[in-house]
N, C-alpha and C positions, 0 to 999 in steps of 0.2 A: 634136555638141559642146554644143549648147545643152542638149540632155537630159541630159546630165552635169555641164554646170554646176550647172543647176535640182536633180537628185535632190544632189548634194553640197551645194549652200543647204540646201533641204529639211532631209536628215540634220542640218544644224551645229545650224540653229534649235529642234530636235524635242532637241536632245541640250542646248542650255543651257538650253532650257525648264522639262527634268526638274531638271538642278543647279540650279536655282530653286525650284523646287517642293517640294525635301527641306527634312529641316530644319537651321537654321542649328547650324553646330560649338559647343557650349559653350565657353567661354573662361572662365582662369584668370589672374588678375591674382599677377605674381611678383617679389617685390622682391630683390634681394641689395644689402649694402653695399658700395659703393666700394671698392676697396682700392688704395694706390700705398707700392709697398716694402714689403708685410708689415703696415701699420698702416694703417686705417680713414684714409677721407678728412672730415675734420670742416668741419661750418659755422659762420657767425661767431657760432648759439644753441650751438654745442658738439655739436650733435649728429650721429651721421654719415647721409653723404649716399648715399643709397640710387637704386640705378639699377631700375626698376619697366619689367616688359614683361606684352605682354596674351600670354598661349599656349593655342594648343587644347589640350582634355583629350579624349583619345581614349577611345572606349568599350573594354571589355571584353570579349572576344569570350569565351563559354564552349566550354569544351571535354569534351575525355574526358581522363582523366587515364593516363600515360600510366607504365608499372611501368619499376622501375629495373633496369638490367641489372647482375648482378650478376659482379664482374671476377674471373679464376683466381688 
């Protein structure tokens, strides 16, 4: 039992090691405006109030391109 605890420690530590060691996700800073009923939510400069989230931008994997099936 203890030799299966130990190799499962082992394995966890060897595996967030590496998710460490790669590199950090790029992030993309994303604003959209407010909206309540159809109309922009305003502040007391007038201007509208904007909800701002940080998001991964995920890479682009290439590929082959792939022919269109063409339908009877």
């Amino acid at each position: 039992m203890k030799k299966l605890m130990l190799a499962l420690f082992i394995s966890l530590a060897a595996t967030s090691a590496f998710s460490a060691a790669s590199e950090p996700a790029e992030t993309k800073k994303v604003c959209i405006d407010k909206v309540d009923k159809g109309k922009p939510v305003l502040d007391k400069q007038g201007k509208a109030v904007q909800i701002c989230k940080e998001v991964k931008q995920h890479k682009k994997l290439e590929g082959t391109k792939v022919d269109d099936v063409k339908k009877k």
